[in-house]
N, C-alpha and C positions, 0 to 999 in steps of 0.2 A: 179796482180790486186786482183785475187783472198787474196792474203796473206793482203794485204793493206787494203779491205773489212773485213777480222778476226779482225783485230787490231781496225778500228773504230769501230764495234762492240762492240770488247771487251774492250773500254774504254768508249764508250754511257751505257754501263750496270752496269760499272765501278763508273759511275758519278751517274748514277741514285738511286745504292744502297747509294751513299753517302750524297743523298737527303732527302731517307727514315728518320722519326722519329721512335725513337725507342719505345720502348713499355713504357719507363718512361715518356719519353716526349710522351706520347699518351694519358697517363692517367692524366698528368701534365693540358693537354687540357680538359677532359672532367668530367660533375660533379662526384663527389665519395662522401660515407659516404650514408646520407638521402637525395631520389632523389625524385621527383615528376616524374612519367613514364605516358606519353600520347598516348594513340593508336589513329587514326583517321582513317575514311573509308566512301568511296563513295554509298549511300544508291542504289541500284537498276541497280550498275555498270556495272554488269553482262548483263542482259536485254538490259542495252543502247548498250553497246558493241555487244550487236548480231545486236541490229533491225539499229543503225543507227553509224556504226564505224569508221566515215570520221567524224561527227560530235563532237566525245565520240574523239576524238584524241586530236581537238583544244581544248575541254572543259577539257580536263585532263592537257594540257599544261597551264591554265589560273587556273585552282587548283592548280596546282604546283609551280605556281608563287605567290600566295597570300599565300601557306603554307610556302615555303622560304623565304619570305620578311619576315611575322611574326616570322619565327625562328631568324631570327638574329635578328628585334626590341625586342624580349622581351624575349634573353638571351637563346635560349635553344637550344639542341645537339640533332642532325638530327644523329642516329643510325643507322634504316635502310628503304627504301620503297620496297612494294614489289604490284604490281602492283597501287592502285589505293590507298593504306595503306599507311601509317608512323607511325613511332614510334620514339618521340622525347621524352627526358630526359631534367628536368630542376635543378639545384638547389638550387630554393626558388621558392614554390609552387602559390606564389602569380606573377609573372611570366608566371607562366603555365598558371592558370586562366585568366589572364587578356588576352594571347595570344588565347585561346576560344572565350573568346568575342568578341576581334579584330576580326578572321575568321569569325566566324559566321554572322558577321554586312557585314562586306569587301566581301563575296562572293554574295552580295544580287547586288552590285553594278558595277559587272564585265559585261562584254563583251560579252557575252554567244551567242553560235552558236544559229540563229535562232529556228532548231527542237529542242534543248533541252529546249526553254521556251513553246515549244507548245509540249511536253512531258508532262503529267500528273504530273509526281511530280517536275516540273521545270515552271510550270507557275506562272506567277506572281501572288502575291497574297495580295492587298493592305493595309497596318498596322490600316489605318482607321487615320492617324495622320501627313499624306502625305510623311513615307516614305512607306518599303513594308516589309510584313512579309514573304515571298517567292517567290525566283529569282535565277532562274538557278538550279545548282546541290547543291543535301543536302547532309550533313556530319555529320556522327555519330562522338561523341567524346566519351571516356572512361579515368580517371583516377583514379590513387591510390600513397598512397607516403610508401615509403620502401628505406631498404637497398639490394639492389641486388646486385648480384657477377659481378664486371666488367671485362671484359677480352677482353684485346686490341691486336689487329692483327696489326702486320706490313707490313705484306702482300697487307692487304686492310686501309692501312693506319686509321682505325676506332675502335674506341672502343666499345665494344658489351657488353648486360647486361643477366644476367640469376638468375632462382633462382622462389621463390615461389613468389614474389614482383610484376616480371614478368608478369606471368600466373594470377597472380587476376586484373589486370592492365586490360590484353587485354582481360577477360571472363567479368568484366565491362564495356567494349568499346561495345562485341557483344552482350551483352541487350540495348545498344542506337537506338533511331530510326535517319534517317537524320534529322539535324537542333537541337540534343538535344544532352546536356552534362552532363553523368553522372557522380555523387563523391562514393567512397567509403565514410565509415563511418571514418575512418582513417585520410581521407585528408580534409572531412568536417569540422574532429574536429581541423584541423592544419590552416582553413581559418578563423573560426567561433573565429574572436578576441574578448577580454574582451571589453563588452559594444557597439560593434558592430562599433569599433570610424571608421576617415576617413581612415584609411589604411587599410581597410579590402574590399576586393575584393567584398564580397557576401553585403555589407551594403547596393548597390540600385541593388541585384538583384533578380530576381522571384526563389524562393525554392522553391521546393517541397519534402517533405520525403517521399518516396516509398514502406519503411518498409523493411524487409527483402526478401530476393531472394535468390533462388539455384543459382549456378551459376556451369556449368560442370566441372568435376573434380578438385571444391574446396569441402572442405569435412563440413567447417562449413557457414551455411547461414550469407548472407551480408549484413548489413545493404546500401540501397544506395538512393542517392539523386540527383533529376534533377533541375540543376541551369539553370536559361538561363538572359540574360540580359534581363535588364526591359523592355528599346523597343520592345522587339518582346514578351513581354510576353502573347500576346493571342493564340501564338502556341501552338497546342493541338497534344496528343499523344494520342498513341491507349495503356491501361493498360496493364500493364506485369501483365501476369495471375499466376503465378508463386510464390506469394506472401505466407509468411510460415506464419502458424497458432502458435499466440504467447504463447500459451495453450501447445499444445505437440511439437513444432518445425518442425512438418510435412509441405508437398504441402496444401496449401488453398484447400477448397472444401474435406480434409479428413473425417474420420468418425470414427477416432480414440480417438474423443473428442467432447459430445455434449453442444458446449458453441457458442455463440455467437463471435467472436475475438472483438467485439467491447462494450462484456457486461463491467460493472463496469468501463469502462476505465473515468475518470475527464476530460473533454474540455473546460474549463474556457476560456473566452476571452485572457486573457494572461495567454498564458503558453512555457513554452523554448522546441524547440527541442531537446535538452540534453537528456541523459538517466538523471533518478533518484537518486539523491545525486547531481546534479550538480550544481557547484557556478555560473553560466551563469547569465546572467541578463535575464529576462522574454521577447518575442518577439512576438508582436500581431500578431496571428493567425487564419485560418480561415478552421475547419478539412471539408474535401473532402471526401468524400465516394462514389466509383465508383459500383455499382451492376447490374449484367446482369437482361435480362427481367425474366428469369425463372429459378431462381437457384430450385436445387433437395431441396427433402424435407428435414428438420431436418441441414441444410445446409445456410449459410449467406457467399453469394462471395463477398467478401469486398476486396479492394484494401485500406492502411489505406495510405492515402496523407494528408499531412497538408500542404496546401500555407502557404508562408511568405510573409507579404507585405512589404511595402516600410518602414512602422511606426515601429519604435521601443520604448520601455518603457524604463524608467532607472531603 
């Protein structure tokens, strides 16, 4: 018996290595070259997971089902979760995007355990337009598009990415608050189509340019930007304080420069979010300036935000 047990064994293990794909046919499956990398994460998951964890179980089971359905409609490679997190990879960024806006919309209209809509940051909260701008668990997104180093496991049948592409991906994802999704300046400039026509992802949605941000151990500041679909555009965010002074390249609020960040700057009714030399067509704008009640003296806390509305110029 004993010998008869080795031998199923050793032909169940037999069969199973002959199942494995191998590491060509690994990468055969997943995007390569220029990817669009997306982090996602549950705002305040930690907290829910202490105070109510019977709850915080079914509500992670109902995100997990509305972030899987979305990966497979709109094409993209589920890498890896790691508790409440994902990291999926797309490749063609307009994909990625559109599967943001799907989640974001799709988790307002799920199932939610009772205590997480009478949760403070899980209660509803109505659009004013008869749907709702807030329902259930929020989710930060973050992305950027690169070429990252891909390296595929046979082990774990999956393909894995690495590289500096990586790391500005998910230091993007954790300046997001729940329910907002940030772009690098990289992947903005890869949505931001000529003339703004119907195939362009961002043409009905709410921008915002953020301006520059540290971001931890990247070494040069980032430019970034919060999209959200137009429906929910009355979501408000608390300002990243963190904003670099466009004078010396420092943290905002330094004193290595006494200017203004917003002297001389031109705000024309139309003017493009592009940098300076750009062939863009001009897109009506409306600049945002966020300033605490008491900034120090000699000092101007500016946040520079430009809305984008719905209107475009030719």
């Amino acid at each position: 018996l004993l010998l008869l047990g080795g031998i199923v064994v050793w032909l169940w293990r037999r069969a199973a290595r002959g199942s494995l794909l191998s590491e060509d046919e690994l990468l055969a499956q997943a995007p390569q070259g220029e990817v669009t990398m997306l982090f996602t994460d549950i705002q305040d998951s930690t907290h829910l997971w202490e105070h109510m964890p019977k709850d915080m179980a079914n509500a992670l089971e109902v995100h997990n089902d509305v972030m899987r359905a979305a990966i497979r409609q709109f094409r993209g490679y589920e890498v890896s979760t790691s508790g409440d997190s994902f990291f999926v990879v797309f490749q063609d960024p307009k994909d990625a995007m559109d599967m943001c806006f799907h989640i974001q919309k799709a988790l307002l209209g799920q199932s939610w355990p009772e205590r997480i809509l009478q949760y403070e940051g899980g209660v509803p909260v109505d659009s004013g337009d008869g749907g709702w701008l807030w329902r259930g668990l929020r989710v930060r997104m973050g992305m950027h598009v690169g070429e990252p180093s891909p390296e595929p496991s046979v082990a774990n049948q999956k393909v894995d990415y690495f590289g500096p592409p990586v790391n500005l991906a998910a230091r993007v994802s954790s300046k997001a608050m729940g329910g907002q999704i940030l772009l690098s300046e990289e992947l903005y400039d890869k949505l931001y189509l000529p003339n703004w026509d119907s195939c362009s992802p961002l043409k009905d949605a709410h921008v915002v340019d953020l301006g520059m941000h540290t971001l931890k151990g990247i070494e040069k500041p980032q430019q970034l930007y919060s999209v959200i679909p137009t429906e929910l555009k009355r979501r408000t965010f608390p300002v990243i304080q963190d904003v670099v002074c466009q004078y010396c390249k420092g943290p905002m609020w330094c004193q290595r420069c006494d200017k203004d960040p917003t002297e001389g700057q031109q705000l024309p009714v139309h003017r493009t979010l592009a940098r300076p030399g750009s062939s863009r067509p001009s897109s009506r704008i409306t600049p945002a300036y966020h300033r605490p009640s008491s900034p120090r003296h000699g000092e101007v806390a500016v946040t520079r935000g430009i809305r984008l509305s719905r209107t475009f110029t030719q």
